[in-house]
C-alpha positions in Angstrom: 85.3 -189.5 3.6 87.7 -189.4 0.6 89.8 -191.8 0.1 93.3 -190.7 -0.7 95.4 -192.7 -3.4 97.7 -195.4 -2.7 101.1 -194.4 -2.8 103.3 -196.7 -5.4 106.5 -198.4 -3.6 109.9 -198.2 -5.7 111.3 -196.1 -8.5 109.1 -194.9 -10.8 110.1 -194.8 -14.6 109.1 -191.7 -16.9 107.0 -193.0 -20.2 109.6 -193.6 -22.9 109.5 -190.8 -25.4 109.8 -191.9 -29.2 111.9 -189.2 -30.6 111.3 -188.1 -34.4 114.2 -189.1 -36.6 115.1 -186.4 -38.5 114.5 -186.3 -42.3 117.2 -186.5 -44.6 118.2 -183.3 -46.7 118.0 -182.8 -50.6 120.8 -183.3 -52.0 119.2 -181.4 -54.7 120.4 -177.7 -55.2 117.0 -175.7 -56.4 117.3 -174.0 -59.6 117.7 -170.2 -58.5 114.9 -167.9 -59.5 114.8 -166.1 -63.0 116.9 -162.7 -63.5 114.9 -159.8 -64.6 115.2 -159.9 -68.4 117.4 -156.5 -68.3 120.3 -158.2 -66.0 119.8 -161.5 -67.9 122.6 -161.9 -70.2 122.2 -161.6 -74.1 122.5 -164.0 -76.4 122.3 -163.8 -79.8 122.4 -167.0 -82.2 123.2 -166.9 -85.7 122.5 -169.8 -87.7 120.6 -170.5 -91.3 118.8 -174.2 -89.8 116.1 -173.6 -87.8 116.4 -176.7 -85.8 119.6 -175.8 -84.7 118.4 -172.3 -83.6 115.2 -173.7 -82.1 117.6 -175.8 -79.9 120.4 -173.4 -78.7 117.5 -171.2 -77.5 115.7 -173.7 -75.1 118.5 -174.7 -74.0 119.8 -171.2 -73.3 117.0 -170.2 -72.0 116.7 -172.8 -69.9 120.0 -171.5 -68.3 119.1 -168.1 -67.3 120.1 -166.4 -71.0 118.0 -163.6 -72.7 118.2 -165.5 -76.1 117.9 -163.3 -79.5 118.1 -165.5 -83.0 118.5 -164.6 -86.5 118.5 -166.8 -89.9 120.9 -164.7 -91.8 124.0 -162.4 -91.7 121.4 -159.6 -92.4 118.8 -160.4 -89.8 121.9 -160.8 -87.3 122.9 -157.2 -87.7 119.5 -156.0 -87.9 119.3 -157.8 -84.5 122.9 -156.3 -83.2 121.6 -153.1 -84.0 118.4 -153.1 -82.4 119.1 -155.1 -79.1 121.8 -155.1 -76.5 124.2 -158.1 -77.3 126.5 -159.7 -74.7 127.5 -162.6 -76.8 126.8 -164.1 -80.2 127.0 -167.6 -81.6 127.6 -167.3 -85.6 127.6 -169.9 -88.0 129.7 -169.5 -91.1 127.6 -170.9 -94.0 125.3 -168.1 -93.6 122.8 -166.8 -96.3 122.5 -163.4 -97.9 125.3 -162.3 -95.8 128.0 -164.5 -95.0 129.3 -165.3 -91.3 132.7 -163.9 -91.8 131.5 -160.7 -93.4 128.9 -160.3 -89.9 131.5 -161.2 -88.0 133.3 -157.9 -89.6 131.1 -155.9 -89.5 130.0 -156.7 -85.8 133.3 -156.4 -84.0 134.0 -153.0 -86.0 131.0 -151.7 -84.2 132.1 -153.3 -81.1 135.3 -155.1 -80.7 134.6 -156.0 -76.9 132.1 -158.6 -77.9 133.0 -161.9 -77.5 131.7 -163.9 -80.6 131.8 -168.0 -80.5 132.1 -169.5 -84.4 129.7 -172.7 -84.7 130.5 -174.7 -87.8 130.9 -178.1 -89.0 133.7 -176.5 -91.8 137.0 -178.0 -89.4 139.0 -176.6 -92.2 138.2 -172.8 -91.0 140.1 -172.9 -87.5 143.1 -171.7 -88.8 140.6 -168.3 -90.3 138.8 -167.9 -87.2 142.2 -167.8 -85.3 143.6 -165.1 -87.3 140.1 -163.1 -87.2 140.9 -163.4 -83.6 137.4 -165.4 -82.3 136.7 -165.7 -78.9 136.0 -169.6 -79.3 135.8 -172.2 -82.1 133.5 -175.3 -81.9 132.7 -177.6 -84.8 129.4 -179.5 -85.5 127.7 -180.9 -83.4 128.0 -179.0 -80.7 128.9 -180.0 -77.2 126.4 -178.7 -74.8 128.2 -179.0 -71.7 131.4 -177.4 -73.1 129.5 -174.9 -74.8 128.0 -173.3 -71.6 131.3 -173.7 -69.8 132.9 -171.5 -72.9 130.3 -168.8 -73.1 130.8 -168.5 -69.2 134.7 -168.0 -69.7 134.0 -165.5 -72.2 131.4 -163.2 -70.6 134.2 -163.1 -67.8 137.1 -162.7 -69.7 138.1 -158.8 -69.8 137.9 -157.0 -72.3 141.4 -156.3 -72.6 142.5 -159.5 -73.4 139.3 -159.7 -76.2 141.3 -156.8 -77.9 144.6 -158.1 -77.6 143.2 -161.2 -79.3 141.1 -159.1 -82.0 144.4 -157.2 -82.8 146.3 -160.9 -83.6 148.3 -160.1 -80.0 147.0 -163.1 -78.4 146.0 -166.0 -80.4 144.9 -168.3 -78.2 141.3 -169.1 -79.7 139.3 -171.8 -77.7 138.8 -175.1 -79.8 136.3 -177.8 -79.2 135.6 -180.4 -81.7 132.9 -181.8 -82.0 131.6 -185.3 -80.2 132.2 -187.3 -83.9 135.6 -185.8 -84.7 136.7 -186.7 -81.2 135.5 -190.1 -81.7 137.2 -190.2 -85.0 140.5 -189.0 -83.8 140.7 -191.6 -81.0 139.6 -194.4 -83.4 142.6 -193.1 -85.8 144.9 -193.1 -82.7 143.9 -197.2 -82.5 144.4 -197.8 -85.9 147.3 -196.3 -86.3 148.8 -198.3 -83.2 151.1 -201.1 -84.0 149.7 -204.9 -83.6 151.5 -208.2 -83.7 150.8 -211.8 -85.1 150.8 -214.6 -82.5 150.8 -217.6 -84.4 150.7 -220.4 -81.2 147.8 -218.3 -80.2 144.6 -219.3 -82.5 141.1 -218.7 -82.3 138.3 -221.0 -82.5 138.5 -222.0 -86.5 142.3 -221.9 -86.8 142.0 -218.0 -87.8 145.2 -216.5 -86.3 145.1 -214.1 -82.8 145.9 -210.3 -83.1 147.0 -208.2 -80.3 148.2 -204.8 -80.0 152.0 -204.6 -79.6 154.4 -204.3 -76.7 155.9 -200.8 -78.0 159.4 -203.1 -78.3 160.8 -202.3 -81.6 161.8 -204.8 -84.1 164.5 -203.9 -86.3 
């Protein structure tokens, strides 16, 4: 005979399950994958130091751009007239050709292109302004706000492009550079008024300077 199994007296408990704690999310946004290089928008860099051209296109590249470069105002038209341009960054100080005269030439063949003047001449805002420039930024160049400006511009329409090409609209984009910002806020704290404190005396007896309290002493 086959013994049958004991029955167990009281409640029985289920086995405890360990439950899986679920992983945390990356915060990390993926970098989308690569246009095809026909809807990649075209880039082309002007600019007579190769160092400087070596480093706009990695880093344009980098951000999804087709990236076309030329040394010269000549090779930049060559370039202009051989490729499809959606954008150009020109230097002025340009050889064989100069930047202004490419920047004629160019937006007579096609006023709709936005063109971004790189410089470190400050003194040529006021020219690139009435030439009617999509943007102005002086030496050396803020990255950030250099991407942010060639994204207005490629979505700017092209009606308001003409109206600025025809001295309608002159509202030309300026961004200084890192040094003359840092220059202009160091003038700002110069040119702020400070005050003597004579019963307050650092270590030495040298006497304490403060910035003043904006009251006026007449």
């Amino acid at each position: 005979m086959t013994a049958e199994p004991a029955t167990r007296t009281g409640s029985s408990r289920p086995a405890s399950r360990t439950r899986e704690r679920p992983q945390p999310r990356s915060r990390v946004n993926p970098r989308p994958p690569p246009k095809p290089p026909e809807q990649q928008p075209s880039v082309l860099v002007v600019d007579d130091i190769l160092a400087v051209r070596e480093a706009l296109k990695k880093v344009l590249a980098d951000e999804g751009y087709r990236v076309l470069v030329a040394k010269d105002g000549e090779e930049a038209l060559e370039q202009f007239e051989s490729n499809r341009v959606d954008l150009m960054l020109l230097d002025i100080g340009l050889p064989v050709r100069g930047g202004w005269e490419t920047f004629e030439r160019v937006t007579l063949a096609n006023p709709f292109l936005p063109v971004i003047i790189i410089t470190g001449q400050a003194d040529q805002l006021a020219v690139a302004r009435a030439a009617g420039v999509g943007a102005f930024m002086e030496k050396p160049l803020d990255v950030e706000r250099l991407l942010e400006t060639m994204k207005q511009l490629l979505a700017e329409p092209k009606e308001v492009r003409l109206q600025r090409l025809c001295g309608l609209n002159e509202d030309v984009r300026h961004i200084p550079s890192h040094s003359a910002l840092f220059l202009q806020h160091l003038k700002e704290q110069l040119d702020a008024p400070y005050r003597c404190n004579p019963s307050e005396r650092e270590p030495g007896g040298h006497k304490s300077y403060s910035h003043d309290d904006h009251r006026a002493t007449h």
